[in-house]
C-alpha positions in Angstrom: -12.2 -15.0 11.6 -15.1 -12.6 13.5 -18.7 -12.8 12.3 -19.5 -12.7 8.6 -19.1 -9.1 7.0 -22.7 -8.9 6.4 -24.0 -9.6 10.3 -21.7 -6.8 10.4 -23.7 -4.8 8.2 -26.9 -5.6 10.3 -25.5 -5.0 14.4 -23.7 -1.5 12.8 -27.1 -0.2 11.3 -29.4 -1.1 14.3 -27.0 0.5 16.7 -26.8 3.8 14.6 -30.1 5.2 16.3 -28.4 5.0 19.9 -24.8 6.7 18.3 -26.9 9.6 16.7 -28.9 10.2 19.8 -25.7 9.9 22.1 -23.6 12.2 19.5 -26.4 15.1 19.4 -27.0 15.5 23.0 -23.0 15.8 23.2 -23.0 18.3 20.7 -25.9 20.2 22.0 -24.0 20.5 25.6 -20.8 21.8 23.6 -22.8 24.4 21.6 -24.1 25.9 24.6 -20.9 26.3 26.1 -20.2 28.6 23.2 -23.0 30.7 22.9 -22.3 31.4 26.7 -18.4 32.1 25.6 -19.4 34.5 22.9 -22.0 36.3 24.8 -19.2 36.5 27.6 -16.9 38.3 25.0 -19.3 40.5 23.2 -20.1 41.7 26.5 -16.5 42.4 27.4 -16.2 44.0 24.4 -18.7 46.7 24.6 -17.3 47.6 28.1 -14.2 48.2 26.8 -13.4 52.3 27.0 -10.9 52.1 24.6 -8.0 49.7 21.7 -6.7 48.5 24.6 -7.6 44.5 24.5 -9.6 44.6 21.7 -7.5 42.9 19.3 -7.5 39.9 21.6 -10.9 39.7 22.4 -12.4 39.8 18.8 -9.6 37.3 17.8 -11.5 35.0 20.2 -14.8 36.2 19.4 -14.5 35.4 15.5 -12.8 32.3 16.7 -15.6 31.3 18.8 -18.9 32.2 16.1 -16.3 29.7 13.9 -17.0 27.0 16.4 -20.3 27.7 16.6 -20.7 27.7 13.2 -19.4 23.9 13.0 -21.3 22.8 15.9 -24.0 23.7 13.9 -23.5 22.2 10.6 -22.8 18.8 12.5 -25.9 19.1 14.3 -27.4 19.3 11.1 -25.6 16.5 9.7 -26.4 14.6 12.4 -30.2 14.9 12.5 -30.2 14.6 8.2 -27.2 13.3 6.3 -25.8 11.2 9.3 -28.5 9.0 9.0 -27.4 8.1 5.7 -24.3 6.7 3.5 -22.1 9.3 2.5 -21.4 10.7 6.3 -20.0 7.9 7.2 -18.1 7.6 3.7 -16.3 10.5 4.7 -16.3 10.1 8.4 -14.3 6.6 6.8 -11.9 8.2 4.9 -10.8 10.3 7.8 -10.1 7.6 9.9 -8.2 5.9 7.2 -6.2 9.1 6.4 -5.4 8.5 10.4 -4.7 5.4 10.1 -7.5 4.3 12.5 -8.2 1.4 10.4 -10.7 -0.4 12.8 -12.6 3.2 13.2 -12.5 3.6 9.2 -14.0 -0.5 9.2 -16.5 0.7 11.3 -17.5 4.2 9.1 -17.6 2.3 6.2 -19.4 -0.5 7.4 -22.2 2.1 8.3 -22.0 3.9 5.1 -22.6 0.5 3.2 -25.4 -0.8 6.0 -27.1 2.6 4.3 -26.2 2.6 0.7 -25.4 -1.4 -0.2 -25.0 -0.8 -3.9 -22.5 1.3 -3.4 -18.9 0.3 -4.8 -17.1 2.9 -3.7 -18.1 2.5 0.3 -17.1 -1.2 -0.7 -13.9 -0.4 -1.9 -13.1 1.5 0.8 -14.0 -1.1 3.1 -11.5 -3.1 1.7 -8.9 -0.8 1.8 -9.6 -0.7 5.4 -9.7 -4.4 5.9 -6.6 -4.6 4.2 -4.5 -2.2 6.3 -5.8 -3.4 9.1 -4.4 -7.0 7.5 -7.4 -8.7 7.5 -7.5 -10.4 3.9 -10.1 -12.3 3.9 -12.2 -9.5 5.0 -10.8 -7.2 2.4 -11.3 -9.7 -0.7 -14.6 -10.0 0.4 -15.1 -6.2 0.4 -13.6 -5.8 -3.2 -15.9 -8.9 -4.6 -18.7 -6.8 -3.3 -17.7 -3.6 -4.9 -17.5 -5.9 -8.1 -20.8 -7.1 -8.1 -21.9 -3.7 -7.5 -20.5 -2.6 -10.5 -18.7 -5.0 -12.9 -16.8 -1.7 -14.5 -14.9 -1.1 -11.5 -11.2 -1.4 -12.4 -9.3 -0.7 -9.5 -11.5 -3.0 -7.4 -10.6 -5.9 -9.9 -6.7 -5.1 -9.2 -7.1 -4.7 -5.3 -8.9 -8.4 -5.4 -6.2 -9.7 -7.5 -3.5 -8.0 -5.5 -5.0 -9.8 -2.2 -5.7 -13.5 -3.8 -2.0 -13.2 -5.1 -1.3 -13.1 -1.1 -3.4 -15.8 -0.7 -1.4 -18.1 -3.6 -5.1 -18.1 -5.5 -3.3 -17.6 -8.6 -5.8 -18.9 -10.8 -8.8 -16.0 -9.6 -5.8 -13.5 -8.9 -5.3 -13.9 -12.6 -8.6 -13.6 -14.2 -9.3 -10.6 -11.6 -5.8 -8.8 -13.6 -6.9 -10.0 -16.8 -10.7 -8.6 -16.5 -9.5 -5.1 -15.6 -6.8 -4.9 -18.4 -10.0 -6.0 -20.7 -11.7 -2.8 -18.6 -8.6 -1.0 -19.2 -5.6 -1.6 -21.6 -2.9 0.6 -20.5 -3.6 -0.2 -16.5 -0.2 -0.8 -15.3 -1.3 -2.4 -11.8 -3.0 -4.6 -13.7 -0.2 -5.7 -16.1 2.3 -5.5 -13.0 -0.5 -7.7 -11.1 -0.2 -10.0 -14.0 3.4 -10.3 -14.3 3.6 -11.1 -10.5 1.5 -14.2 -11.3 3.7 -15.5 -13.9 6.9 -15.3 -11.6 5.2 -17.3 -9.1 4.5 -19.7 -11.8 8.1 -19.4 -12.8 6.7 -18.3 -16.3 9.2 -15.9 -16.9 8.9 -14.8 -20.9 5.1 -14.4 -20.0 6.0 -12.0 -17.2 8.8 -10.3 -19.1 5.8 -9.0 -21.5 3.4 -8.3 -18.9 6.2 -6.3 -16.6 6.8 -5.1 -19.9 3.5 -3.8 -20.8 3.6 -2.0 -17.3 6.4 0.0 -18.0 5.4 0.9 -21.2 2.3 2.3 -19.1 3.9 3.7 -16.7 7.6 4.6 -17.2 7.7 5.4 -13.2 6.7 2.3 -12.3 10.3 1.3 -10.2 8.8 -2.2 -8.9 7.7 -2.9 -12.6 11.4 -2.1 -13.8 13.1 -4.6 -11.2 10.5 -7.2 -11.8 11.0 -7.0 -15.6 14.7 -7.5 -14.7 14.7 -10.5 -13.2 12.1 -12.1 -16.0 15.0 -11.1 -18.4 17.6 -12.5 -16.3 15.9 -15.5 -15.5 15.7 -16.1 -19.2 19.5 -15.1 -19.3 18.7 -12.2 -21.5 21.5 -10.4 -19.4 21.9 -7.3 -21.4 18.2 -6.4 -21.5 18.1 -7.4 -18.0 20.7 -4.6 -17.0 19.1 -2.4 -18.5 15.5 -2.5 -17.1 17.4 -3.2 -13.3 19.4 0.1 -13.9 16.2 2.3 -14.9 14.0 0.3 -12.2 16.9 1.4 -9.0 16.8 4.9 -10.0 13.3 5.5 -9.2 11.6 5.5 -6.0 11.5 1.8 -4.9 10.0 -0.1 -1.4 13.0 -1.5 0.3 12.5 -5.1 -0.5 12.4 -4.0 -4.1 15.4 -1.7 -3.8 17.3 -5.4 -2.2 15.6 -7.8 -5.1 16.6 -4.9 -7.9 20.7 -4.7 -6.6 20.9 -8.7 -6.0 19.4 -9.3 -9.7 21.8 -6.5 -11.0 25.0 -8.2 -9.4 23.6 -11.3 -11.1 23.4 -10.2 -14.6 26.5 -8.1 -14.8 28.2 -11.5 -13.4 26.2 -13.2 -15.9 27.7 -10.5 -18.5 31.4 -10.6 -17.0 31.1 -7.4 -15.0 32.5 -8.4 -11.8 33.1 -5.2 -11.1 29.9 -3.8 -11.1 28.5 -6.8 -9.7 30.4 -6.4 -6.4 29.0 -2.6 -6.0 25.5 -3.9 -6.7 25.8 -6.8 -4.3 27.1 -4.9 -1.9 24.8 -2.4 -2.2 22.4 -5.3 -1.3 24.2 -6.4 1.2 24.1 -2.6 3.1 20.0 -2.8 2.8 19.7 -6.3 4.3 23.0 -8.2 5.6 21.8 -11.4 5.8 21.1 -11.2 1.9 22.7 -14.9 0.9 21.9 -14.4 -2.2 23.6 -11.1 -2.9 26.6 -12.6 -0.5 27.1 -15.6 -2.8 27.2 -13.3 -6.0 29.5 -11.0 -4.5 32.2 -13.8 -3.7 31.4 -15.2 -7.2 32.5 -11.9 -8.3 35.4 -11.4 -6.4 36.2 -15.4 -7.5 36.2 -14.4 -10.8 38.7 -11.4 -10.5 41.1 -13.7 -8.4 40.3 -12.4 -4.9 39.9 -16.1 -3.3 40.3 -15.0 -0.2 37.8 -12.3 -0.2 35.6 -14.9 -1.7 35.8 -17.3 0.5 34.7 -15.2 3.0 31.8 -14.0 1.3 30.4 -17.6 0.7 31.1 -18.0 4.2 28.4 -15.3 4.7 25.7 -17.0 2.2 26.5 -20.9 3.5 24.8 -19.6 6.4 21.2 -19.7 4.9 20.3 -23.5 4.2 19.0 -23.1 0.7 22.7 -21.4 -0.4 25.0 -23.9 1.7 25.5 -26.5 -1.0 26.7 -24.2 -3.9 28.8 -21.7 -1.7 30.5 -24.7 -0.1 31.2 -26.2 -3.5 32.6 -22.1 -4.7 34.6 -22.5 -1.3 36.4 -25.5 -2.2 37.1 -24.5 -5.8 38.7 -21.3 -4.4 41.0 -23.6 -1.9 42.3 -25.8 -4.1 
């Protein structure tokens, strides 16, 4: 687990002294370097007798007084604004942008050693934490920028987002519920929400939430497929279609692009579409092989249009995960016989 986030807080700030010393003396060595390099070229320069040259020179004479320029502002950060929250803010959100998550931990851990009411630094932090795949670290970041202000709606979400991880449905919940209060037409939060209620296998409760999200956010592809499979889960087939259909043309995560064909196949089998439901099982199938359950709807499919032997084969291919060998071996001896 590491030490606690806030003995973090504490070593961070009392070993910030030493870092800013360190850092200036670094840049005051690299500063002089330049100075020296632009005197060199000026010098060159003005000994010049005529064009020949010059264009080269003064392209790394205006590139050098640049340098010099940025030396100096960071030498001026670092004696002033260094010492305080929003350079290392910043210094955090380049490292993120990176992806140097344990270098952003560290910049953000500084900024919030300065400025500890600050819910943004927090936030960050657990944005950080959370790429980095520390959870536990990053709910705890998120609860801080919470109590640092209780308006923060995106915090709420990211908390929710990481307890649902964690199965702590019950606070993953509230957190969703408390920032749709904050903001109505939030479709995280709503999408956050409907997640809950398909873990609890709540499905007409989820079918409004996923709902709600779409009607925020039309774009929301993950939102779409989700709202799917409530509908189909509730065999509301033809609604379910639809949503799946809207949610695979938009830009979806892989996982969701696999979830979005197999619950297609199942609803236009559901609806009598064998058809289609091959193409979307099969589609499935090309995104993960292994896919039992878009395996076992494909040979239901082909079943139902009279193609036992292609069938058979494709239960053969979703027998092979335990939780589908029962029902494809009972498919497999209804197409034998």
């Amino acid at each position: 687990m590491g030490i606690p986030l806030a003995t973090a807080f504490c070593l961070l700030f009392l070993t910030t002294s030493i870092l800013v010393a360190d850092e200036l003396a670094d840049l005051k060595a690299e500063l002089e370097g330049v100075v020296k390099q632009i005197a060199l070229i000026d010098t060159k320069m003005r000994a010049l007798k005529d064009t020949t040259g010059y264009g080269k020179l003064m392209h790394e004479f205006t590139t050098l007084v640049n340098k010099k320029e940025e030396l100096v502002a960071k030498q001026e950060a670092l004696a002033g604004e260094k010492l305080q929250g929003p350079y290392w803010y910043n210094q955090g959100n380049r490292h993120l942008k990176a992806g140097s998550y344990s270098d952003a931990i560290d910049a953000y851990l500084k900024a919030v050693g300065y400025e500890p009411a600050n819910a943004q630094f927090y936030y960050n932090l657990g944005l950080a934490y959370q790429f980095n795949r520390q959870k536990t670290y990053a709910l705890e970041a998120y609860k801080s920028a919470i109590n640092n202000n209780a308006n923060y709606t995106n915090a709420f979400v990211a908390a929710g987002n990481i307890q649902v991880s964690l199965r702590q449905y019950d606070e993953a919940l509230t957190n969703y519920q408390t920032a749709i209060g904050l903001e109505p037409a939030n479709a995280k939060a709503h999408h956050g929400a409907g997640n809950v209620y398909l873990k609890r296998r709540k499905f007409a409760d989820a079918a409004v939430a996923f709902q709600k999200a779409v009607d925020a956010n039309s774009n929301a592809g993950d939102s779409w497929v989700n709202l799917g499979r409530a509908l189909h889960e509730q065999k509301k087939n033809k609604a379910a279609i639809t949503a799946l259909e809207k949610g695979m043309k938009l830009k979806l995560k892989n996982s969701y692009k696999q979830q979005g064909y197999y619950y297609l196949a199942a609803a236009l089998n559901a609806q009598g579409q064998h058809t289609k439901a091959i193409n979307a099982a099969e589609n499935a199938i090309k995104l993960k092989a292994t896919y039992a359950a878009a395996w076992y709807e494909k040979g239901f499919a082909l079943m139902k249009l009279g193609k036992k032997q292609g069938a058979v084969a494709a239960f053969d291919e979703s027998r092979k995960d335990a939780a589908w060998k029962a029902i494809s071996d009972a498919q497999i001896k209804i197409c034998k016989q």
